[in-house]
C-alpha positions as CSV (number, residue, x, y, z in Angstrom):
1,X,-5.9,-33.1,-12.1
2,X,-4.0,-30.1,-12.4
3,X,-0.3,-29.9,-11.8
4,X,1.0,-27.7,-9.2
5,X,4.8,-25.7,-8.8
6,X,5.7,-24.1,-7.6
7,X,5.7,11.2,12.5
8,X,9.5,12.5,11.1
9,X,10.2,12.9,7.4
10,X,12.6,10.6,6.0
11,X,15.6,11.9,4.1
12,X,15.4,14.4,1.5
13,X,16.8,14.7,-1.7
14,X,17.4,17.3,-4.0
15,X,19.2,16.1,-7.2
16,X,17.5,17.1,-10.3
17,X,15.9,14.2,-12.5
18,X,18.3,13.4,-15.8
19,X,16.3,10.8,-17.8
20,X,13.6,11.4,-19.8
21,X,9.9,10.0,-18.5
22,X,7.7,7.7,-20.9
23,X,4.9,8.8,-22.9
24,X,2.3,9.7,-19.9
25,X,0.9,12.3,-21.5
26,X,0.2,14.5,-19.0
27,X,-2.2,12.6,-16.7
28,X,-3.4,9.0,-16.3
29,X,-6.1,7.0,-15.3
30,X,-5.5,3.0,-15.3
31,X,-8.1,0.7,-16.7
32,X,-7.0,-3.2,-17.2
33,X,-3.7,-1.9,-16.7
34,X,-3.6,1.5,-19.4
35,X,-2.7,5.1,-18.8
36,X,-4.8,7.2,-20.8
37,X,-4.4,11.1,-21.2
38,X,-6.5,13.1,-19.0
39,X,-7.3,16.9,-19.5
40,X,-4.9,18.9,-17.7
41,X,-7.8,21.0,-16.3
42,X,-9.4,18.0,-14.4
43,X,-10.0,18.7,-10.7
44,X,-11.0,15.1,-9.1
45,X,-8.6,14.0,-7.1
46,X,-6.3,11.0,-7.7
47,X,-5.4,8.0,-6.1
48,X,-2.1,6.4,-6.9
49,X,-0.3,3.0,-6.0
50,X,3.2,2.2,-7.0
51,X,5.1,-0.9,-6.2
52,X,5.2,-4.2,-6.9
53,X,2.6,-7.0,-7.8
54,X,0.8,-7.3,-4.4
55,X,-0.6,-3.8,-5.0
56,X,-0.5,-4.2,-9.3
57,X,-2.9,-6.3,-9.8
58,X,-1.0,-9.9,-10.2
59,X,-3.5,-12.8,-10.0
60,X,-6.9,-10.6,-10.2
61,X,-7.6,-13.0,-13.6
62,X,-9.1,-15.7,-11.0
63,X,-11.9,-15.7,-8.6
64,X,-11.4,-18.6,-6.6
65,X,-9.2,-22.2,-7.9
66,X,-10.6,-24.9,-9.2
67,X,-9.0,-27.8,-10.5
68,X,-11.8,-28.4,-13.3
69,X,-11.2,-27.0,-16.5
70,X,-14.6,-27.3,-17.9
71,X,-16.2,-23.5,-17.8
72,X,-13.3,-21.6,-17.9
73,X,-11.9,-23.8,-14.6
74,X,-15.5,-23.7,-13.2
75,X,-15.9,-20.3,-13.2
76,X,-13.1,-19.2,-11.6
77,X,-11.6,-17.8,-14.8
78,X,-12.2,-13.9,-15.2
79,X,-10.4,-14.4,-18.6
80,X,-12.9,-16.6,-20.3
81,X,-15.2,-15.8,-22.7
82,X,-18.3,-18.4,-22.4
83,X,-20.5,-17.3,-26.0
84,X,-17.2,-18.0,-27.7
85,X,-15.0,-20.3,-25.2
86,X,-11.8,-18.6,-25.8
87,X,-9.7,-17.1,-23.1
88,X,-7.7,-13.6,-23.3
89,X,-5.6,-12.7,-20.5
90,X,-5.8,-9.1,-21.9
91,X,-9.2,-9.0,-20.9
92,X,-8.5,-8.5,-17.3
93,X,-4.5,-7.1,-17.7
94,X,-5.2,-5.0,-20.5
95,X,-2.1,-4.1,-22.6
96,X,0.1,-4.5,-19.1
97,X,-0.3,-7.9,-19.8
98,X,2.5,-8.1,-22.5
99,X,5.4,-7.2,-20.6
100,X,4.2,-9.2,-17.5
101,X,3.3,-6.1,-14.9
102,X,-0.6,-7.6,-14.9
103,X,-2.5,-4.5,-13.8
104,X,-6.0,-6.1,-13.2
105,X,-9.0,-4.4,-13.5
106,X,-9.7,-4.8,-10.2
107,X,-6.3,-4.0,-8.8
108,X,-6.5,-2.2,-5.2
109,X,-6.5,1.3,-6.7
110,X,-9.0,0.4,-8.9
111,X,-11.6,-1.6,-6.6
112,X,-11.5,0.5,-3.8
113,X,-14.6,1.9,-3.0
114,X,-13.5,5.3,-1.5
115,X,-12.6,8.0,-2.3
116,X,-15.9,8.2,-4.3
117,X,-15.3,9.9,-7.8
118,X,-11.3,9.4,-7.4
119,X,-9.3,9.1,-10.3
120,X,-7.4,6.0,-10.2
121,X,-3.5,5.5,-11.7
122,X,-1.5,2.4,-11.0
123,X,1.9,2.6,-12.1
124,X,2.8,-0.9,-9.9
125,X,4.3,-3.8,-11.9
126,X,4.1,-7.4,-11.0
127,X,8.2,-7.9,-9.9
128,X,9.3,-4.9,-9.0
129,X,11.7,-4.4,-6.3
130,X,12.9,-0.8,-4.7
131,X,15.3,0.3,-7.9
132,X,12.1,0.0,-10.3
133,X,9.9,2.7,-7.8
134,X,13.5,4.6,-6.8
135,X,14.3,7.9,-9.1
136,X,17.3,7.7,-11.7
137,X,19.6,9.8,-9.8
138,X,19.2,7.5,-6.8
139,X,19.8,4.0,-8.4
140,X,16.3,3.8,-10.1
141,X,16.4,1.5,-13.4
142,X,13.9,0.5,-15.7
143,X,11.7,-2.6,-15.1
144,X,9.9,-4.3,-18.0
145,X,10.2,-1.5,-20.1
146,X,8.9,1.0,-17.8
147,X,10.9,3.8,-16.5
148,X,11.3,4.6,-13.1
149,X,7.7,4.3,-11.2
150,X,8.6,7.8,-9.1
151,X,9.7,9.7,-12.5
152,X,6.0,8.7,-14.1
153,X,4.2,9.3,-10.7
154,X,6.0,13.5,-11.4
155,X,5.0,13.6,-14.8
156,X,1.6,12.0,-14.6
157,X,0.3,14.0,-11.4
158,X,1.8,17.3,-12.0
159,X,-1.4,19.7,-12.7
160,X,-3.7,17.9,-11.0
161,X,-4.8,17.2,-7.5
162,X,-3.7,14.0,-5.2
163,X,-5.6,12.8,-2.6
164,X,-3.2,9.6,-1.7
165,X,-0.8,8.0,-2.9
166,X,0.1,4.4,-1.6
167,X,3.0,1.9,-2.1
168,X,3.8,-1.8,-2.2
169,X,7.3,-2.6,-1.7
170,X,10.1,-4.4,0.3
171,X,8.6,-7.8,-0.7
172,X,10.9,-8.7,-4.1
173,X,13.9,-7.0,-2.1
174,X,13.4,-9.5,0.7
175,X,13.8,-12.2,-1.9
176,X,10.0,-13.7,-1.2
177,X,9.9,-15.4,-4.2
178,X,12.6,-17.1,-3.9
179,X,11.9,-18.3,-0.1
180,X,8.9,-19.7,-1.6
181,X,10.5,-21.5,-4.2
182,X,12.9,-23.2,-2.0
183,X,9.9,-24.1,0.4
184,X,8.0,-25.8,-2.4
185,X,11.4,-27.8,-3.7
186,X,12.1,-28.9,-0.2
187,X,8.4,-30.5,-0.6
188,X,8.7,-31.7,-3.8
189,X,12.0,-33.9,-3.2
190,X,10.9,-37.2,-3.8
191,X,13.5,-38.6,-0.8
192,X,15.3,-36.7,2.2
193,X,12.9,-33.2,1.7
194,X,12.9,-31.3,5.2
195,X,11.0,-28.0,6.2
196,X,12.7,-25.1,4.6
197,X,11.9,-23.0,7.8
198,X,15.4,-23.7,9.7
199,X,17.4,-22.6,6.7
200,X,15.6,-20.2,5.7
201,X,14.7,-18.3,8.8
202,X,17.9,-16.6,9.6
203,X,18.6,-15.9,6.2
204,X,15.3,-13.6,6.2
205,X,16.5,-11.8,9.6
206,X,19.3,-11.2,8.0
207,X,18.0,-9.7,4.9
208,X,15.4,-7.7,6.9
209,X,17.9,-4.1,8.0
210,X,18.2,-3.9,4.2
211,X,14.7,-4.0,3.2
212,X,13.4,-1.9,5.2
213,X,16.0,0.8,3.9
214,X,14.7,-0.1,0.4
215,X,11.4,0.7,1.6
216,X,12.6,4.1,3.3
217,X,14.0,5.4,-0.1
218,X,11.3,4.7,-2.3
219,X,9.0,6.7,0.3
220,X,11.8,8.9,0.1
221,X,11.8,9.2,-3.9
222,X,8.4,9.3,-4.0
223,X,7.8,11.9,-1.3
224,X,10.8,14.0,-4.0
225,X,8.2,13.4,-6.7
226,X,5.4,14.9,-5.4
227,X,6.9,18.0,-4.3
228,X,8.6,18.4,-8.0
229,X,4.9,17.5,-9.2
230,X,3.9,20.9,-7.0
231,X,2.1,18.6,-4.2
232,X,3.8,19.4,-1.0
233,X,4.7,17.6,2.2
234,X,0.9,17.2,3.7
235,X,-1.1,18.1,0.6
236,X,-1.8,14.7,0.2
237,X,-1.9,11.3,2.3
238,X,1.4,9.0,1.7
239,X,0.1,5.1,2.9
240,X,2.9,2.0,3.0
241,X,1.3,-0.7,3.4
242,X,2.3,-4.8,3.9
243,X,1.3,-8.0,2.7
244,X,-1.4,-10.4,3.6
245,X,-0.5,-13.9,4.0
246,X,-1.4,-16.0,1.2
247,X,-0.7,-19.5,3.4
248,X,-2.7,-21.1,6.8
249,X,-0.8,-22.3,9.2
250,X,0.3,-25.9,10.1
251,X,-3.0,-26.5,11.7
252,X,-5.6,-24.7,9.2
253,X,-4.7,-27.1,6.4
254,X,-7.2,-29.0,4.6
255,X,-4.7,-31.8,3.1
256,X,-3.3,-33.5,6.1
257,X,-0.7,-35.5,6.8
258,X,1.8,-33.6,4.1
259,X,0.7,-36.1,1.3
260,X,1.0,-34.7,-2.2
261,X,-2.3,-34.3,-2.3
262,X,-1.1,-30.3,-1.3
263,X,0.8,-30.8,-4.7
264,X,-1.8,-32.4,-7.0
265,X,-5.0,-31.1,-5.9
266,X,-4.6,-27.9,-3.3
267,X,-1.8,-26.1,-4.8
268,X,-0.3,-25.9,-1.1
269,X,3.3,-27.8,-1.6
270,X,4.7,-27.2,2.0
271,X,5.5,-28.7,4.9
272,X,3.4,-28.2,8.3
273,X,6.4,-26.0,9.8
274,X,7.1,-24.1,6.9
275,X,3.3,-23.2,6.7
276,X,3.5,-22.3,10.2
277,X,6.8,-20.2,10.0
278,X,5.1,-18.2,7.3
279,X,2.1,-17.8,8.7
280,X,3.1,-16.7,12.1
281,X,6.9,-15.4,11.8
282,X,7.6,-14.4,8.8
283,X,4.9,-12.6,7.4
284,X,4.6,-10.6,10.4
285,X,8.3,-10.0,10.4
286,X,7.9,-8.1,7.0
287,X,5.1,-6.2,8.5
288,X,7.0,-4.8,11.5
289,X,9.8,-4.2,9.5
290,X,7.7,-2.3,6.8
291,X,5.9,-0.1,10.1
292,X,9.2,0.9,10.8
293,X,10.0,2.4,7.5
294,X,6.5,4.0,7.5
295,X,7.1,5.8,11.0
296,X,10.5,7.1,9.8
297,X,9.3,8.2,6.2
298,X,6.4,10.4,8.3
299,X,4.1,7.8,5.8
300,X,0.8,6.3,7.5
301,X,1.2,2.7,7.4
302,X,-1.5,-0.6,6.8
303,X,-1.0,-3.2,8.2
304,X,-2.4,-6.3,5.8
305,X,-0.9,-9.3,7.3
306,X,-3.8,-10.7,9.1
307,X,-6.1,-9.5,6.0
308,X,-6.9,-13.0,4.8
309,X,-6.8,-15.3,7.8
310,X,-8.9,-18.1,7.3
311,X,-9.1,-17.0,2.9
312,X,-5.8,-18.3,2.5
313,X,-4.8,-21.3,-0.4
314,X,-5.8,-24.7,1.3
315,X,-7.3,-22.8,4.4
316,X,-10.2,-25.3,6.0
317,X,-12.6,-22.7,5.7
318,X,-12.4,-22.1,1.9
319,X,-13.6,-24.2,-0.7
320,X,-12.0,-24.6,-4.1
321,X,-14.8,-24.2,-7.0
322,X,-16.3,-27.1,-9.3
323,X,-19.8,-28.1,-9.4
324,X,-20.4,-25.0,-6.6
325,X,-19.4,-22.0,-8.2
326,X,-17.0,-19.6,-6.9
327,X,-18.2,-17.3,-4.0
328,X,-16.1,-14.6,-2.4
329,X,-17.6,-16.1,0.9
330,X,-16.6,-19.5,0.4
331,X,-13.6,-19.6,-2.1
332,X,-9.8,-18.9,-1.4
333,X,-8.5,-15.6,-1.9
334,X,-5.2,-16.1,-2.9
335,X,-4.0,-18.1,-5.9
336,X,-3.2,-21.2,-5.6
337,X,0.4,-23.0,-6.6
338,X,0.5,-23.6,-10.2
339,X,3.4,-24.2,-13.4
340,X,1.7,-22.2,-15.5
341,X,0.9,-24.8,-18.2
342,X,-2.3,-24.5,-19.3
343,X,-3.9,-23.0,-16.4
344,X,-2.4,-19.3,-15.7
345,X,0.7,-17.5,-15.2
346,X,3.5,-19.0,-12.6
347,X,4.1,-15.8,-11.7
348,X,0.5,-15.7,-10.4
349,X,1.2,-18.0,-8.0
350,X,0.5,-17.0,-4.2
351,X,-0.8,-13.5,-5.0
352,X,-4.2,-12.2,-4.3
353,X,-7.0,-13.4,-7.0
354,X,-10.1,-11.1,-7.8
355,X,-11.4,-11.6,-4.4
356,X,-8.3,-11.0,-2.6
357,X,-8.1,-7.6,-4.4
358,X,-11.5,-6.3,-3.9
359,X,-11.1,-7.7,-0.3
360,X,-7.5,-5.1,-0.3
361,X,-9.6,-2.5,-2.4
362,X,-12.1,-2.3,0.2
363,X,-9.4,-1.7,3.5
364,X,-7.8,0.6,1.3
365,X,-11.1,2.4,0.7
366,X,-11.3,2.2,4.7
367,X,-8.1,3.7,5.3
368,X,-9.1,6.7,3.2
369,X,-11.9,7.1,4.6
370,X,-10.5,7.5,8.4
371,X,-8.7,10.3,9.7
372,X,-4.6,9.6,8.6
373,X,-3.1,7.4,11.3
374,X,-1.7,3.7,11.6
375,X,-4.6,0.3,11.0
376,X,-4.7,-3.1,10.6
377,X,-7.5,-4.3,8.1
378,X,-9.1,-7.9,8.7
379,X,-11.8,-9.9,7.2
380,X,-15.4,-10.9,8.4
381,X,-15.5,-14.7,8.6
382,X,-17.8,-15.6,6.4
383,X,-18.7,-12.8,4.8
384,X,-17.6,-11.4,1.6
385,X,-14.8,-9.3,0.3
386,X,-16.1,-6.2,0.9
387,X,-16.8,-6.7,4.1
388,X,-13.8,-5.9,5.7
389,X,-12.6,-4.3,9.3
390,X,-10.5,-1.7,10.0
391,X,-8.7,-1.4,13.4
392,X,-5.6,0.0,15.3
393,X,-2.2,-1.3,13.7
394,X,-0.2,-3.3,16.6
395,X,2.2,-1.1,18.3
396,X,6.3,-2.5,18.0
């Protein structure tokens, strides 16, 4: 048993950068989570993300959850080495691993499909709010080590060509980890634990106005970037894109009757309503929200929040792994609940696994491949990851 735990352009700006960029040498191409030097002289285009750990790679160690340890947790562990049974985290991080930004291997940049013969660069980092993406002269601060995210996106794409460049953000700002986190405490209290929803639902609508600026001035900062780069306004395709919900509903649960068997065994501590306000308010609240800053900023925007319906932790439709193997068809996408003792990171926790990013690599690879305009990216019910549809984005 494993234990469980939790079209206009936005405002410009024209200050010139002060701090000094890390060693990027020139250009970059990500692979487990490392920026190597490019020639200057390359011509394929580049595909960017920045942001935070939705879009970094956090969680694409697991294919699947399994509550089995045997065989690298049935499988399910991308990290283990079967000829000599050890595990290395590194394996699937690379050396982003030791400062905790987790840039998988098969991150979105990485596993998208299209453009064919892109270069890929992720500068994301699992945490990051607005500040670590912002540029120095506009509140921008190092994060983990790393300078600002806009200040490496100039330096590493100046010389060469950029076909996109799409960001993750708003998410930390919002305080989602936290909300989670008082969710699964409010399921976890032995006696007298209620539904987090009715507390913390008005604190979110609250908090909403101010993300959504956050997410207008990184587009901002990064949009400053590019042009310093050389890579004017419509030279290349700026994407904002939301967040798919890792949680079913109330009524999509496999553990009924709020038992703590969602604790022990499906990694899903929370109550019915709480699953359902996530679900259906306030996952789509961010994604509205996050539209809005995309229509201002003149950025396209992708709407993932109905991405994994149905691939979610716990979902009835999904199947954890043990004596059958993990499937992209069959397993959960999203990772489940866990302390991080023995099994994992915490910080892992609710984020897309391996399957969950090809499954965001492949809508991505959608949206690039469609003329530059507003979607909403879904899934094929029982089909695999790369498999997804691409559609028109609700109008708000």
């Amino acid at each position: 048993m494993r234990t469980s735990w939790v079209r206009g352009r936005g405002r410009r700006r024209i200050a010139v950068a002060t701090a000094a960029v890390a060693a990027l040498c020139g250009a970059g191409l990500t692979q487990g989570g490392t920026v190597h030097a490019q020639g200057r002289a390359a011509e394929t285009p580049w595909v960017v993300s920045l942001g935070d750990s939705f879009i970094s790679g956090e969680a694409g160690r697991w294919s699947g959850n399994s509550n089995d340890s045997a065989g690298g947790y049935s499988g399910t562990d991308r990290a283990f080495d079967p000829a000599s049974g050890s595990t290395d985290a590194h394996r699937v991080y690379g050396t982003s691993y030791d400062n905790g930004c987790n840039r998988s291997d098969s991150a979105e940049v990485n596993s998208s499909p299209a453009p064919a013969g892109a270069r890929r660069l992720n500068l994301a980092c699992s945490g990051a709010t607005s500040t670590a993406i912002l540029l120095p002269e506009h509140g921008g601060s190092p994060s983990k080590s790393e300078p600002s995210q806009a200040q490496q996106l100039q330096k590493a794409v100046t010389g060469h060509p950029v076909r996109a460049v799409v960001v993750s953000v708003g998410g930390n700002d919002l305080g989602f980890g936290n909300i989670i986190v008082s969710c699964v405490k409010n399921f976890v209290t032995p006696i007298g634990g209620s539904p987090c929803a009715p507390t913390q639902a008005p604190e979110v609508k609250k908090r909403l106005p101010a993300m959504r600026t956050a997410a207008v001035n990184s587009l901002a900062d990064v949009t400053t970037a590019m042009d310093r780069a050389g890579h004017p306004v419509g030279s290349y395709r700026l994407i904002l894109q939301s967040y798919p919900s890792p949680l079913p509903d109330g009524e999509r649960i496999r553990y009924p009757g709020e038992k703590y068997d969602r604790l022990t065994e499906g990694g899903c501590p929370f109550f019915d309503k709480d699953l359902t306000w996530a679900h259906d308010q306030l996952v789509p609240d961010i994604s509205t929200t996050l539209a809005s800053a995309a229509r201002e900023s003149g950025a396209e925007f992708l709407d993932l929040s109905r991405a994994f319906d149905g691939r979610e932790v716990c979902s009835t439709t999904t199947v954890q792994a043990g004596p059958a193997r993990p499937s992209g068809r069959t397993s959960e996408w999203v990772r489940f609940v866990t302390t991080g003792v023995g099994q994992g990171q915490r910080q892992e926790s609710l984020h897309p696994n391996h399957y969950g990013q090809l499954a965001l690599g492949a809508c991505l690879g959608l949206q690039l491949t469609r003329s530059p305009a507003d979607h909403r990216c879904t899934n094929t019910p029982g089909e695999g990851p790369r498999t997804m549809r691409l559609g028109p984005a609700p109008t708000n």
